[in-house]
LOVOLO-516990 format. One record per residue: x, y, z of N, C-alpha, C in turn; residue number from 1. Coordinates in steps of 0.02 Angstrom, whole numbers, plus 50000, padded with zeros to 5 digits. Layout:
N
(r (X,Y,Z),(X,Y,Z),(X,Y,Z),NUM) ...
//
This chain:
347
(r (49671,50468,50675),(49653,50397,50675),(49702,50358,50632),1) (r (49696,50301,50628),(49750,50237,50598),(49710,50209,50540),2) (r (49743,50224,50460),(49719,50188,50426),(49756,50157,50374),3) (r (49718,50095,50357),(49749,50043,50307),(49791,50088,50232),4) (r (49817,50109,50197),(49819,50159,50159),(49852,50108,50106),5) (r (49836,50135,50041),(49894,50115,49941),(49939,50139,49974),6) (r (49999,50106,49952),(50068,50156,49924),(50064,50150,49864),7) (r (50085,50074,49840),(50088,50061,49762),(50076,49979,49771),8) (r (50081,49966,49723),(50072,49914,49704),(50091,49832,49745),9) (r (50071,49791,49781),(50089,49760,49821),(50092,49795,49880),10) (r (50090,49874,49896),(50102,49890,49953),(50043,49943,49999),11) (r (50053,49920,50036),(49994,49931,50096),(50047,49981,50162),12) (r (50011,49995,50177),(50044,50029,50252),(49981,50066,50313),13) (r (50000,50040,50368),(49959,50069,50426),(49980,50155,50442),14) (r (49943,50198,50438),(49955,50262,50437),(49913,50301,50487),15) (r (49916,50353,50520),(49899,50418,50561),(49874,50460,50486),16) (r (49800,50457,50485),(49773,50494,50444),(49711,50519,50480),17) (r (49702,50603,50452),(49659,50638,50468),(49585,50614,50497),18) (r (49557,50622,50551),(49484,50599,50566),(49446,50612,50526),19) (r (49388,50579,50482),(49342,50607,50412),(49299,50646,50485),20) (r (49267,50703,50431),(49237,50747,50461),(49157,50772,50448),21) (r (49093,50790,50454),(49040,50811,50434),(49060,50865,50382),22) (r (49034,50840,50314),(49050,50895,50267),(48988,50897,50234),23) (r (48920,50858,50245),(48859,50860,50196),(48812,50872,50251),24) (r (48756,50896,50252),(48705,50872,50306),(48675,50815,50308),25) (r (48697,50764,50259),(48672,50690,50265),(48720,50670,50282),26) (r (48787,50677,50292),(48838,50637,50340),(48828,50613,50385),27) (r (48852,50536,50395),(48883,50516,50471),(48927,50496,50484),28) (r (48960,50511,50534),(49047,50472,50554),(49021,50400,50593),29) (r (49064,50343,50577),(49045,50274,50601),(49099,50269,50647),30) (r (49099,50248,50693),(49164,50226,50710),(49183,50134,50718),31) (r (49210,50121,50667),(49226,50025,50652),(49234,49992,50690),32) (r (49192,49956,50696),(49220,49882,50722),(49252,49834,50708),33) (r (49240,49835,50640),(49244,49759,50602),(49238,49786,50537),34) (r (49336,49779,50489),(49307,49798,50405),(49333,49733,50384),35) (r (49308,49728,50316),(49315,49666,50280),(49392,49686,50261),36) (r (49402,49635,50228),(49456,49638,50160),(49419,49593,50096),37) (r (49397,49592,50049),(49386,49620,49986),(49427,49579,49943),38) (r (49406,49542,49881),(49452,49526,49794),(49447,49584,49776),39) (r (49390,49618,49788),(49418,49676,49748),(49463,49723,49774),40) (r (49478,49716,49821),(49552,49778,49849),(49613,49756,49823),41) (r (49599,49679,49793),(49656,49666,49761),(49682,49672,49707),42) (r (49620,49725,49653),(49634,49752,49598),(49675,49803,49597),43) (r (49656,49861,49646),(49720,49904,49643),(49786,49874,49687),44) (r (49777,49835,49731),(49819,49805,49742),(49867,49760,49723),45) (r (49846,49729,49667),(49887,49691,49619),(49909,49739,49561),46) (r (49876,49792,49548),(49893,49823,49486),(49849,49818,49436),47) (r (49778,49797,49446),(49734,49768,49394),(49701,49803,49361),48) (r (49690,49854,49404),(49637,49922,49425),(49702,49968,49435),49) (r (49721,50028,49381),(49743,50074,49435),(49706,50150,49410),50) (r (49734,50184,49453),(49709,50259,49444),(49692,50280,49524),51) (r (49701,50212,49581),(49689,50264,49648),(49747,50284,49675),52) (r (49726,50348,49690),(49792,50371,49727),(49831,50364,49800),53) (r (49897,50378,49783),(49917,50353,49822),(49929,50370,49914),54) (r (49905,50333,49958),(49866,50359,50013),(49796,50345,50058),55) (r (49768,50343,49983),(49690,50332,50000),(49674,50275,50047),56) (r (49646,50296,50083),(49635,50227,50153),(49584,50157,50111),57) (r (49597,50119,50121),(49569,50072,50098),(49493,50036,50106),58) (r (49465,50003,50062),(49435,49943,50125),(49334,49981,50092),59) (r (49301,49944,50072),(49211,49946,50062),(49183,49899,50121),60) (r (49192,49867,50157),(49148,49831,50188),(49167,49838,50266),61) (r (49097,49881,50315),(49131,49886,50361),(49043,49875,50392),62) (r (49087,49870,50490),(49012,49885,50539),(49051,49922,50596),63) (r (48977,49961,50619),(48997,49998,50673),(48957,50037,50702),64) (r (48982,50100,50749),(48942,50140,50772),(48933,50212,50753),65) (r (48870,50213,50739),(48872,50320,50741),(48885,50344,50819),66) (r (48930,50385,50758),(48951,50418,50836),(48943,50504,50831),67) (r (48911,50490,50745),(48903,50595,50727),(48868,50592,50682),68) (r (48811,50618,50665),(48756,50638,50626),(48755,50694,50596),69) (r (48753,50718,50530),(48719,50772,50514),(48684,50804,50513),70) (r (48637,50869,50506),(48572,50902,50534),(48533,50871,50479),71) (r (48539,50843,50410),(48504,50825,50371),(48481,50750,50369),72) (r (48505,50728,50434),(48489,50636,50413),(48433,50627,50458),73) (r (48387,50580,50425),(48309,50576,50447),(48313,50546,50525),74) (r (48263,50555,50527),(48243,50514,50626),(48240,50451,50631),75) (r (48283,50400,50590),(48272,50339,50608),(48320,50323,50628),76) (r (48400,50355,50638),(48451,50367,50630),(48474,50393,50708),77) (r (48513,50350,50738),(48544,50404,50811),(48611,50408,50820),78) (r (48630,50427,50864),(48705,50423,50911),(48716,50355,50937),79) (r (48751,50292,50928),(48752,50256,50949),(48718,50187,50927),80) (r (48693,50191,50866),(48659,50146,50836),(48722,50093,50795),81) (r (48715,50050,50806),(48745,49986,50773),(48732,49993,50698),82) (r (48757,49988,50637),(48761,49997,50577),(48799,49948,50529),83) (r (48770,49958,50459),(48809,49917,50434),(48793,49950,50364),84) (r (48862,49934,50306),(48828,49970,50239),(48840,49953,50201),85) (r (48819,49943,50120),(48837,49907,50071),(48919,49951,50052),86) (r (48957,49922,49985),(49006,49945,50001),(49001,50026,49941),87) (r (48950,50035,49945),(48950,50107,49867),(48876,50154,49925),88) (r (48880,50216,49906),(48848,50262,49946),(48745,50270,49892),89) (r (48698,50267,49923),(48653,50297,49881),(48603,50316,49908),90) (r (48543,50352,49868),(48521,50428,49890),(48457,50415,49930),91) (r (48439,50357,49885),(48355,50324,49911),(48320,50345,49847),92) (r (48313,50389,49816),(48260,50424,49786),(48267,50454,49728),93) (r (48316,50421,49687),(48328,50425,49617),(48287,50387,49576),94) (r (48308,50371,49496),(48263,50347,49467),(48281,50270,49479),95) (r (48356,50249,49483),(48383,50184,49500),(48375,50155,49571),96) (r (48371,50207,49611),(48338,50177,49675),(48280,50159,49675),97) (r (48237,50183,49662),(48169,50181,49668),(48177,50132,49643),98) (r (48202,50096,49574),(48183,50009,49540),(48246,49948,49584),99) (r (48291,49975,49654),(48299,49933,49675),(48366,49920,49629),100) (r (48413,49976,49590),(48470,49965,49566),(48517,50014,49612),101) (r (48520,50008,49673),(48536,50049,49705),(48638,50074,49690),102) (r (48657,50018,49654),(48723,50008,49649),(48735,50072,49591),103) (r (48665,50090,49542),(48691,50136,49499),(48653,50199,49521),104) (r (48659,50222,49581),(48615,50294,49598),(48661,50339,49573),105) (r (48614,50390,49555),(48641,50454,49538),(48694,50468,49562),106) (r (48703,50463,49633),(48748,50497,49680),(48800,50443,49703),107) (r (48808,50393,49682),(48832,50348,49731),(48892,50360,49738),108) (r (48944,50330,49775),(49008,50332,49773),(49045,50278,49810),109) (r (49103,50253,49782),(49112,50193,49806),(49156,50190,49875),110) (r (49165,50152,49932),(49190,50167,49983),(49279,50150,49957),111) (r (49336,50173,49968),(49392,50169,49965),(49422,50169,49907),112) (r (49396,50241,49859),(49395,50241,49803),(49406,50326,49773),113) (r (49476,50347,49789),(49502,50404,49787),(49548,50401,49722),114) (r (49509,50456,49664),(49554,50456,49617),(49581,50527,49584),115) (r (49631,50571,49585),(49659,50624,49576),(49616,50675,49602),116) (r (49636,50656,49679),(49589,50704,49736),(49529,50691,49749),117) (r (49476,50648,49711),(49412,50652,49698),(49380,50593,49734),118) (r (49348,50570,49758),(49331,50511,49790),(49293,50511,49859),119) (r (49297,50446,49885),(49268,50434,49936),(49317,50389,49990),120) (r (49353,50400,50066),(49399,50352,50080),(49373,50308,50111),121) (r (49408,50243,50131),(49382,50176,50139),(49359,50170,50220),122) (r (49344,50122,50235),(49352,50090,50302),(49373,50059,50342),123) (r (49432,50044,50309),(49474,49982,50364),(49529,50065,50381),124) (r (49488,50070,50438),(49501,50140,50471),(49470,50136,50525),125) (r (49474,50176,50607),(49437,50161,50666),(49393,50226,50632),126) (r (49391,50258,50586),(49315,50280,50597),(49305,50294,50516),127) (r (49237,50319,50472),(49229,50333,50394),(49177,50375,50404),128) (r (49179,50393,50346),(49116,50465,50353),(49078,50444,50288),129) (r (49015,50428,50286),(48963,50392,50257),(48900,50456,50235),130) (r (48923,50463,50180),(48893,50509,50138),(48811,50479,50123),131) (r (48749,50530,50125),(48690,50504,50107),(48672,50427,50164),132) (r (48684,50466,50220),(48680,50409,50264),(48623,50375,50297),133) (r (48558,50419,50278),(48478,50405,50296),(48484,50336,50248),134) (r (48511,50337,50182),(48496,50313,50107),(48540,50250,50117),135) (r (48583,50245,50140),(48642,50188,50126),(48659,50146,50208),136) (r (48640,50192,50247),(48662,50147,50295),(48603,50102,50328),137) (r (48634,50045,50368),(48577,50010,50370),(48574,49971,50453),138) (r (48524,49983,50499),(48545,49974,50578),(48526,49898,50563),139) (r (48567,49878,50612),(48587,49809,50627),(48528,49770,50674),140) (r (48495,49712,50640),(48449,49673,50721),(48473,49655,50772),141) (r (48461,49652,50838),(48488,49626,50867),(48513,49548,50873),142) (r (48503,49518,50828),(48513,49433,50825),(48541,49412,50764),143) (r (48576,49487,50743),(48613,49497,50681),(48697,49493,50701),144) (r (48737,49466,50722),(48825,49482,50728),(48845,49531,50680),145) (r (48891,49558,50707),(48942,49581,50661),(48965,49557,50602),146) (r (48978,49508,50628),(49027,49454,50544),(48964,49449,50496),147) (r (48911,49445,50531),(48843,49437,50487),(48834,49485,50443),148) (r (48814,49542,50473),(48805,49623,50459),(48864,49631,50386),149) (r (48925,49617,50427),(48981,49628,50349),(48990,49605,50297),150) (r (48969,49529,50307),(48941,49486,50244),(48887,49490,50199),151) (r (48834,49531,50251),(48772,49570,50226),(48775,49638,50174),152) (r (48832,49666,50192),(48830,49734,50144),(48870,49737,50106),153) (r (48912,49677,50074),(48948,49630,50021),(48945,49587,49991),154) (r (48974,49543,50029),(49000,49454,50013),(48905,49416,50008),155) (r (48877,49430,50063),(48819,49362,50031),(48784,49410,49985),156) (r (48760,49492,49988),(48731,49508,49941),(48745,49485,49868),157) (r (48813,49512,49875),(48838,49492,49776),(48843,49415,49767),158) (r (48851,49370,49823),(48823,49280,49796),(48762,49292,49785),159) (r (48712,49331,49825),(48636,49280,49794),(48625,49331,49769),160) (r (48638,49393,49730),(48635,49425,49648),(48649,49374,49612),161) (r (48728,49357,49614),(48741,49328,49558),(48701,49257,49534),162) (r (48664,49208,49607),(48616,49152,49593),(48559,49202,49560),163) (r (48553,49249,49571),(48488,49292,49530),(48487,49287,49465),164) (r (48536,49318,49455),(48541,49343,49398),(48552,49276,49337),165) (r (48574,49225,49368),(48597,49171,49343),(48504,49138,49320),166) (r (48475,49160,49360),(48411,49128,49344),(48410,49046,49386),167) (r (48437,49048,49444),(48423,48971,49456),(48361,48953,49506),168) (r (48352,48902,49473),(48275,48865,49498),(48293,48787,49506),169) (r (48226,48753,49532),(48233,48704,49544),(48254,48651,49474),170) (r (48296,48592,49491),(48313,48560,49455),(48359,48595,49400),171) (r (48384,48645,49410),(48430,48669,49371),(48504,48635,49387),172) (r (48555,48635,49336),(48630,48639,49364),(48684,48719,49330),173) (r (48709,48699,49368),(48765,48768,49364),(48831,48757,49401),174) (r (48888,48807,49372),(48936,48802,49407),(48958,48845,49398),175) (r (48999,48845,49478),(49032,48907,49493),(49098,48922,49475),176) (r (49140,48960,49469),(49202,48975,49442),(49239,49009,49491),177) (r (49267,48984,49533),(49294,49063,49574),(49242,49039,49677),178) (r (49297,48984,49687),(49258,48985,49775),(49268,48999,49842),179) (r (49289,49086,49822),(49304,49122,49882),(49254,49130,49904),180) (r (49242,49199,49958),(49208,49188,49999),(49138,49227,49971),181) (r (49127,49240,49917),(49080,49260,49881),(49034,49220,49805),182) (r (49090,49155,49810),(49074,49119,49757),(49032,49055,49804),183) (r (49080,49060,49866),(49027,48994,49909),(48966,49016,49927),184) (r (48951,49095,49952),(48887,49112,49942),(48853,49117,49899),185) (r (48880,49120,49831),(48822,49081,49789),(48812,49029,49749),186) (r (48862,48988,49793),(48838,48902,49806),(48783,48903,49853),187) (r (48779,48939,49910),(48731,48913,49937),(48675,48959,49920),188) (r (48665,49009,49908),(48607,49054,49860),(48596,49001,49822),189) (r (48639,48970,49764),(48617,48911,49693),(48550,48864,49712),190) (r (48607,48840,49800),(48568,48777,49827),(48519,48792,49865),191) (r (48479,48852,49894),(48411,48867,49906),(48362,48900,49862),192) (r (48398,48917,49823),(48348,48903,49745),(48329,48865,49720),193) (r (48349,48810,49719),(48338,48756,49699),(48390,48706,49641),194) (r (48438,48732,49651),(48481,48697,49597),(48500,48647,49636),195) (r (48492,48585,49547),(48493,48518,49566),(48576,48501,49574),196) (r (48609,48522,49530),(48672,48503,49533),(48722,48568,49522),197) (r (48784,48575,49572),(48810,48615,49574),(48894,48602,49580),198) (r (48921,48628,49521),(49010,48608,49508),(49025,48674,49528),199) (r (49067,48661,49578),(49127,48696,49604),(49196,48698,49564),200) (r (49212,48766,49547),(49274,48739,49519),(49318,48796,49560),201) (r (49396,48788,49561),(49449,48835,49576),(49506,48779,49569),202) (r (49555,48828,49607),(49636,48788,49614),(49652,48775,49686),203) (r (49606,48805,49709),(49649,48803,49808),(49594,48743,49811),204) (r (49605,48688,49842),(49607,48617,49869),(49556,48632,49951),205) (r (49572,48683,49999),(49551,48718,50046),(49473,48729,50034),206) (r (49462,48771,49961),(49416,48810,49957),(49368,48755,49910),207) (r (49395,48692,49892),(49339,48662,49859),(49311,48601,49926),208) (r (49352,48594,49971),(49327,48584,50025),(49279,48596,50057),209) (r (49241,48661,50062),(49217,48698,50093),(49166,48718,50037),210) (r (49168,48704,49965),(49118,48711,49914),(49077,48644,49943),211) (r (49119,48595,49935),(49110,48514,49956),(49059,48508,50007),212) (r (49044,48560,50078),(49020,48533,50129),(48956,48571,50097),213) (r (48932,48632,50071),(48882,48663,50070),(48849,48627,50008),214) (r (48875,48580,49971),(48840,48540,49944),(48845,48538,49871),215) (r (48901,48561,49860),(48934,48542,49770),(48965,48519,49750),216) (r (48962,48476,49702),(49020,48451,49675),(49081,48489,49663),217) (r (49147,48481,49714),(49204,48514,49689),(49255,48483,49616),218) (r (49288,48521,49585),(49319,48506,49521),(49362,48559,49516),219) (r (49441,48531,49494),(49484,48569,49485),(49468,48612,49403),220) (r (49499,48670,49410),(49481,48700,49357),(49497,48664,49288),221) (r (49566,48622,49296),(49605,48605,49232),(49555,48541,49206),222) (r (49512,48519,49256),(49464,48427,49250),(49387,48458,49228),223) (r (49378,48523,49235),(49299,48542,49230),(49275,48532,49145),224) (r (49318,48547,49115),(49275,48543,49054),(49246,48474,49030),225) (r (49294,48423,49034),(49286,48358,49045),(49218,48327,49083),226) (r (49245,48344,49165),(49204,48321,49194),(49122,48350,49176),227) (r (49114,48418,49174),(49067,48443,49163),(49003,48403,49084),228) (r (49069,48402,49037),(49041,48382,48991),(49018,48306,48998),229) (r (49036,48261,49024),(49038,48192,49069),(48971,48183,49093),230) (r (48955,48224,49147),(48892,48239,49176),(48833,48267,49166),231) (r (48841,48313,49085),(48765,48322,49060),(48766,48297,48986),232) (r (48809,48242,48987),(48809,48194,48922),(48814,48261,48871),233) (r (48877,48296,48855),(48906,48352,48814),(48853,48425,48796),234) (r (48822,48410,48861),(48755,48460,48837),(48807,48535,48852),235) (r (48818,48535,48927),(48851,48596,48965),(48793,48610,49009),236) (r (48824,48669,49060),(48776,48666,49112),(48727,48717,49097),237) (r (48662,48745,49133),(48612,48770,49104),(48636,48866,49135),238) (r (48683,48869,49203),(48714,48924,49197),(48774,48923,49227),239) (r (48814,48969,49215),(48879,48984,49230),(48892,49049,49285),240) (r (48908,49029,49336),(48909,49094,49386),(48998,49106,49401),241) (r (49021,49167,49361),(49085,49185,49343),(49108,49216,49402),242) (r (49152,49205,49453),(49171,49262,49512),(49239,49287,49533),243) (r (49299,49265,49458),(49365,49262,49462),(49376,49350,49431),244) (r (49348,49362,49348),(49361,49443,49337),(49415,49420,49299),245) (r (49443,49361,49261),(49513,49352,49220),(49487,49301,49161),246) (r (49522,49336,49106),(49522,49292,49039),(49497,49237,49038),247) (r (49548,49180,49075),(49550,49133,49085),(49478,49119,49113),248) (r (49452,49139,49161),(49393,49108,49185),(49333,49129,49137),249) (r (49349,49188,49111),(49268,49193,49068),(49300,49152,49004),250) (r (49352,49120,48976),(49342,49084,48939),(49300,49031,48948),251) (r (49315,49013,49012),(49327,48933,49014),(49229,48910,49031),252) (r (49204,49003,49082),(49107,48985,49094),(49101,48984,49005),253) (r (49126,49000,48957),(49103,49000,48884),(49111,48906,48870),254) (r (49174,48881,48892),(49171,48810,48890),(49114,48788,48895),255) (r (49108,48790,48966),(49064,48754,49015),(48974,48771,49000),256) (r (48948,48829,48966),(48889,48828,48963),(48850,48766,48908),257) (r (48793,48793,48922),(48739,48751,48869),(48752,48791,48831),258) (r (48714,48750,48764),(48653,48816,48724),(48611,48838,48737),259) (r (48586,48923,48748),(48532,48943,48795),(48533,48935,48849),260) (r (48619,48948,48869),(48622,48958,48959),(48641,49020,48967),261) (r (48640,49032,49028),(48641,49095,49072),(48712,49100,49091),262) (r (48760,49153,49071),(48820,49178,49109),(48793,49232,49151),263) (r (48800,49213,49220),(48805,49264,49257),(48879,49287,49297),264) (r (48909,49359,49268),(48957,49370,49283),(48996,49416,49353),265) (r (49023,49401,49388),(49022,49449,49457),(49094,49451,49479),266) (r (49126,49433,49443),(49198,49452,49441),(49205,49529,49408),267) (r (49249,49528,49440),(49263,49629,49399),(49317,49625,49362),268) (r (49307,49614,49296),(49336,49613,49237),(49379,49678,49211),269) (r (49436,49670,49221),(49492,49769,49197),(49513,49748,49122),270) (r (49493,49677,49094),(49510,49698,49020),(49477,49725,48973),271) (r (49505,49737,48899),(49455,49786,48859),(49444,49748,48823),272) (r (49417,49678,48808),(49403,49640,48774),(49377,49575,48793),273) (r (49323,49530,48786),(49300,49476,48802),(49365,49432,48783),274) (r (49330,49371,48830),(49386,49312,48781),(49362,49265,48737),275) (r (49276,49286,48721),(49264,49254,48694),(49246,49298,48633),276) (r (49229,49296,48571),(49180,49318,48526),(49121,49337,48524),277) (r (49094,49378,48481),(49040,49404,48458),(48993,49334,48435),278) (r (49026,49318,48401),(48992,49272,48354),(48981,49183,48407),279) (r (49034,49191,48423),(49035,49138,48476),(48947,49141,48543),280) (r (48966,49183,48538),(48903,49220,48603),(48851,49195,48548),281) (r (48839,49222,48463),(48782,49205,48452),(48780,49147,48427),282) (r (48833,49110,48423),(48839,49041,48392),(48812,48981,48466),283) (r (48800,49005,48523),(48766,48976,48576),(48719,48985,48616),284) (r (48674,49066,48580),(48628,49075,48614),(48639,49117,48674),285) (r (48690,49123,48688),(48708,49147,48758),(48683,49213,48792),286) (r (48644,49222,48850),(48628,49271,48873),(48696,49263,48923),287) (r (48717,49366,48932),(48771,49373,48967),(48734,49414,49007),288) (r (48747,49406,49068),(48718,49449,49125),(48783,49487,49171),289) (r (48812,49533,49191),(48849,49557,49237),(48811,49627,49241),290) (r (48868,49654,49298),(48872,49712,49341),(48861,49712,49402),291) (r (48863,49776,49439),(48905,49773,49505),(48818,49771,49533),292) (r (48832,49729,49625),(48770,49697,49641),(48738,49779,49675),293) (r (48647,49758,49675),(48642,49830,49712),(48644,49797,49759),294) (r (48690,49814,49816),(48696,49774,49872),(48638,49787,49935),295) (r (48636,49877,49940),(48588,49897,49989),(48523,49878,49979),296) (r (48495,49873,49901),(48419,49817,49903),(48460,49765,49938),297) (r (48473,49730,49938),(48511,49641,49941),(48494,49654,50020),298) (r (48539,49684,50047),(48545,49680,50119),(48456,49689,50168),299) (r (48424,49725,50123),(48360,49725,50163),(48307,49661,50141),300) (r (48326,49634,50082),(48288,49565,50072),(48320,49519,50086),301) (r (48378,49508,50110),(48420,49470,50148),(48439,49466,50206),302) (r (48419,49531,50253),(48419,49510,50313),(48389,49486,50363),303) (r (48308,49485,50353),(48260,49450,50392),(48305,49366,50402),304) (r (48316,49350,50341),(48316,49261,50346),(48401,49253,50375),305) (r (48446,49310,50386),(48498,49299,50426),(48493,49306,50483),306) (r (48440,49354,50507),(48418,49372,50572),(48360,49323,50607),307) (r (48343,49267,50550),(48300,49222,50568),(48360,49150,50573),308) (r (48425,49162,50559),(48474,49086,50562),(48473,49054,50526),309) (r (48464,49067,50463),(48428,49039,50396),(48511,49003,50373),310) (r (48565,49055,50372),(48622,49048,50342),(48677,49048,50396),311) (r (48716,48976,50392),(48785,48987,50444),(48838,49019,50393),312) (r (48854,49072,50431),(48899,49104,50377),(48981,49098,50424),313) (r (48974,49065,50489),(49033,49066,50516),(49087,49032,50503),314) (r (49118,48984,50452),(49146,48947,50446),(49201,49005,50389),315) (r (49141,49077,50358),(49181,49105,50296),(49239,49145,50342),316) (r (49244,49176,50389),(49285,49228,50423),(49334,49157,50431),317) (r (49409,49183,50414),(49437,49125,50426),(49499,49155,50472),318) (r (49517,49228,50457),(49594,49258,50472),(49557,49323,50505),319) (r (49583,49353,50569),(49563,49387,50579),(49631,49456,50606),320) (r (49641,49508,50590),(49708,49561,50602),(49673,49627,50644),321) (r (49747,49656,50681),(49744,49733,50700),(49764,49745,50616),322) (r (49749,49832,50649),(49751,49876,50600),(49836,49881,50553),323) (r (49880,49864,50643),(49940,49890,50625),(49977,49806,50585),324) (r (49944,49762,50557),(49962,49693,50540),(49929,49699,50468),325) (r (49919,49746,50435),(49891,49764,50363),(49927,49744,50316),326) (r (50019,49746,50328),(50062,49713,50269),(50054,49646,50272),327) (r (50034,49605,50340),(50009,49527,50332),(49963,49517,50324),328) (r (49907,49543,50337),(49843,49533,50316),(49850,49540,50214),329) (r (49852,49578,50216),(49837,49584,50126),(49883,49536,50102),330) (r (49961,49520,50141),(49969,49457,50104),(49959,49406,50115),331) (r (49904,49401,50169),(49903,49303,50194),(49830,49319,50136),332) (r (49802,49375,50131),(49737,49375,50091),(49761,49354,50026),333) (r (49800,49391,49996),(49802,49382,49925),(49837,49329,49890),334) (r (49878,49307,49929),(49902,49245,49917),(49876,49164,49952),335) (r (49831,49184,49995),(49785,49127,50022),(49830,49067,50058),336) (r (49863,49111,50108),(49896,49076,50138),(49858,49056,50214),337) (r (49862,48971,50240),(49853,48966,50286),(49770,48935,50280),338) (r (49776,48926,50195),(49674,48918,50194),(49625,48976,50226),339) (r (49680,49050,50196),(49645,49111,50194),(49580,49099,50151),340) (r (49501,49113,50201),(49425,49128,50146),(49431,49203,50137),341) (r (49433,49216,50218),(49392,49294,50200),(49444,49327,50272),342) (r (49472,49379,50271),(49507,49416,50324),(49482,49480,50339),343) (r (49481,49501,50411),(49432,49559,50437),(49490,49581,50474),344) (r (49479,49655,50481),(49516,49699,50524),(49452,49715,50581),345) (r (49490,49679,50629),(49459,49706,50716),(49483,49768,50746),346) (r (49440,49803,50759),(49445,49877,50803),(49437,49873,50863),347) 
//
């Protein structure tokens, strides 16, 4: 089969790599339809993140079909079933599953995440082999799309975590940091919670556009502190929903909060040090909230109301590639060319 693969750094390549194979009795082989592309592929891809090796097929967010089962995966499960999966593997029946932290199961493992032999390979591949697959995978409604399904076992889960975790309710304000295609989902997570006022901030002009229509105030990053402070007469806002993962931005949600506001963080942070202080944190009260979303809870309390039309999510797919167009895809992605949101590899 043909897959997205690391070389090094900036570099990607379409490759003839081995078919994944049944190696657990909870295995299943999927065969793709539709994989995402990911900010976060752009950690080892930029150099942000390293330690994967080089090869490893790429890519956590995919949909598709079983097309091979293991003797161990339960009866709800067939040949031919439509699927979809968060982007990390888990068991069902640990102590973190059971409370609905499915992101930290015992067993989990992350999809496209091979490190000195050891790992799990990705999906922007025509087929992946989905470890603990009764536990992690998840069949699709019929009045569910594809693009839906993939946004489902990623991108909208980790927006409306991060409105979670943020604590927003009615008459609240907050702002977002970071409005790709996971920060506008939780603009609009913010805004069916009930938040009264919602600042958009980034640098692409494109993407505060598109903060703009779902109903927030957009603001360039360099005008937010200002403006922000402007608009709750120097109070700051009541939370901060972080989705960039750089210095610069968790300085600046430290700007922008109240006293006794909520950072909720969902950027994936590779430095070894805050940018803010110890003392700073207690000199404002500040509750800090991060970590990685459990996406597979997310996707089952989130998909009735996508499968009910609750959310237009079509406007986020903006670029769409073959397999063998991977050196343009990752760079119209990572450099956001063309009013790149979100780019999918079609099978």
């Amino acid at each position: 089969m043909k897959g997205v693969c690391f070389e090094a750094v900036e570099r990607v390549a379409s490759h003839d790599v081995p078919d994944p194979v049944i190696i657990d009795q909870r295995d299943a082989i999927i065969r793709v339809s539709l994989a995402g592309l990911c900010g976060s592929d752009l950690h080892p891809y930029f150099g942000r993140e390293s330690g994967l090796d080089r090869g490893t097929v790429m890519g956590h967010e995919f949909v598709g079909e079983i097309v091979e089962l293991g003797s161990g995966v339960g009866d709800g499960f067939s040949v031919g079933d439509r699927v979809g999966a968060p982007f990390s593997t888990n068991c069902g029946d640990c102590f973190y599953c059971e409370r609905g932290l499915t992101s930290r199961c015992l067993d989990s493992q992350l999809f496209g995440w091979i490190q000195d032999g050891k790992g799990l390979g990705g999906c922007q591949s025509q087929f992946v082999r989905v470890p603990l697959a009764d536990a992690t995978l998840m069949k699709i409604p019929e009045t569910v799309t594809d693009e839906e399904a993939l946004l489902l076992g990623d991108n909208l889960s980790t927006g409306y975590y991060c409105a979670d975790l943020a604590r927003m309710e009615m008459g609240g304000s907050c702002a977002v940091i970071g409005c790709g295609t996971v920060g506008l989902l939780a603009i609009m997570s913010a805004k069916e919670m009930g938040a009264d006022e919602i600042f958009a901030i980034d640098l692409v002009e494109e993407r505060l556009h598109v903060a703009e229509s779902l109903g927030a105030q957009p603001v360039i990053a360099e005008d937010a502190p200002a403006v922000i402070a402007k608009a709750t007469s120097n109070r700051g806002v009541d939370a901060v929903m972080e989705l960039v993962g750089l210095p610069m931005a968790q300085q600046l949600a430290y700007r922008l909060i109240r006293p006794g506001g909520i950072m909720s963080v969902i950027g994936c942070h590779c430095t070894n040090a805050f940018a803010f202080s110890p003392v700073e944190a207690y000199d404002k009260n500040l509750t800090y909230k991060t970590g990685r979303c459990p996406a597979r809870y997310y996707m089952d309390r989130l998909t009735p109301d996508v499968a009910a039309g609750k959310y237009d999510l079509r406007p986020l797919i903006t670029h769409r590639f073959g397999i063998d167009d991977c050196v343009e895809a990752y760079d119209v992605f990572a450099k956001r060319k063309n009013g790149c949101l979100k780019a999918v590899f079609e099978f």
